[in-house]
N, C-alpha and C positions, 0 to 999 in steps of 0.2 A: 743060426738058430740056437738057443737056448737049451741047455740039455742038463736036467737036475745035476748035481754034484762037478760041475762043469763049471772051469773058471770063465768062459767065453759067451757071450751073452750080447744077442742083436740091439737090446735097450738101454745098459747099463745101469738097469734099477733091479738086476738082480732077480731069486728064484719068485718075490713077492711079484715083479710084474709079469711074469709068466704064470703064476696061480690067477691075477684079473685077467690078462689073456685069453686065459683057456675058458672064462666063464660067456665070452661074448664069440669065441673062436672056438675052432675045432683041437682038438687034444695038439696038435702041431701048431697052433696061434697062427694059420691059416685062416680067411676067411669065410665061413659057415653061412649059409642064406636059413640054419634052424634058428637059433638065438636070438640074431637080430630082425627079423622078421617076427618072431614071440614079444618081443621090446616093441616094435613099431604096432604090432595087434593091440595088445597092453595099452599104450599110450593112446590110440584112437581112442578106444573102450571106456578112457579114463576120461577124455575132454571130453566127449558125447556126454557122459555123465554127467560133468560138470555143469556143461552148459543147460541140463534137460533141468537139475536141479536148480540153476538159476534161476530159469523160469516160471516153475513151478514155487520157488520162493516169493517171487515177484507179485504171483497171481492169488495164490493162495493167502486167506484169511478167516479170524471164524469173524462171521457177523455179530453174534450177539455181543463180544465185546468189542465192537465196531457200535452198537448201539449205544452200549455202554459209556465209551469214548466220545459222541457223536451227543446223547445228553449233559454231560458234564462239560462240554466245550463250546458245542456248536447251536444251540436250540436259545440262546440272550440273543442272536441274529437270525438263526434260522428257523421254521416250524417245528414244530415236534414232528410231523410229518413230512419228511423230506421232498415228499410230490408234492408241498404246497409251498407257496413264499410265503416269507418270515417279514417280520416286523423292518427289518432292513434287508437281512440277505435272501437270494432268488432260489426257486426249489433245484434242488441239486439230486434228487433222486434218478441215477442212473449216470453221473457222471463218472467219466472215467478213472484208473487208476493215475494216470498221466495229471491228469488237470487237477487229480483231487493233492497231488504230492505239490505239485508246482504250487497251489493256492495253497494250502496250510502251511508247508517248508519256510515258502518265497514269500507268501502273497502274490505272487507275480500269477502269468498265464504261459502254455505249455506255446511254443512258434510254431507257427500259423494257426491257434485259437482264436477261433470271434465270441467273444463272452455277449451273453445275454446283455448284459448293461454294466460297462466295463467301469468301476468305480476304482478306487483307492483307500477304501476303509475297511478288509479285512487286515487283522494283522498278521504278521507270519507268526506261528506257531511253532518252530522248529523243537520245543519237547516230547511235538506228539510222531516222530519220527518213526519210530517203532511201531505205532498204531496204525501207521498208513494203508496198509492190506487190508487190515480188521474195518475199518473206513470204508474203502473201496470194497469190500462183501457185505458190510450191511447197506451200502447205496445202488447197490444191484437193482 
């Protein structure tokens, strides 16, 4: 074992790896169930987090500039009222966040979707990327 001022040293990295040692071990760079058990709490804590924020990224949008978006792009095909069909496109009020991303990204449909009347004439829109949430809450 390592012992300050002591040429002898279990690591050969000297008194610096016994200063990281002791942060994760006990003052003897024995193994401690405080520290790394504090690391492994920590780390859960943090991916829980991640993942709730994920979701919550995912889902969350404000409508009105889902409207906003949803005028300027999508009412040359669809209603202005999205519970009703459009000149060509099908009412879309209440579609999901899944179909509305796959249709505007892709143009494509999400696997195993049955589209009302599966056409080939929307284009994909991949600038409105960003919008996609604000979309998916004003079509709530």
């Amino acid at each position: 074992m390592y012992e300050r001022g002591s040429e002898t040293n279990f690591s050969g990295d000297g008194p610096e790896y016994y200063d990281r040692c002791k942060l994760l071990f006990n003052s003897n760079c024995q193994f401690s169930e405080k520290y790394p058990m504090r690391f492994v709490t920590f780390a859960v804590i943090f991916a829980v987090a991640l993942i709730a924020a994920g979701h919550l990224a995912l889902a969350a949008g404000d409508a009105a500039k889902g409207k906003q978006v949803y005028t300027i792009n999508c009412i040359a095909c669809h209603n202005m009222d999205p519970g009703k069909a459009g000149a060509i496109g099908p009412a879309i009020k209440g579609s999901s966040q899944a179909l509305i991303m796959a249709r505007v990204l892709s143009a494509t449909y999400p696997k195993g979707y049955k589209p009302k009347r599966p056409t080939k004439m929307m284009p994909p829109m991949p600038h409105l990327k960003a919008n996609i949430a604000d979309l998916a809450a004003f079509l709530k």
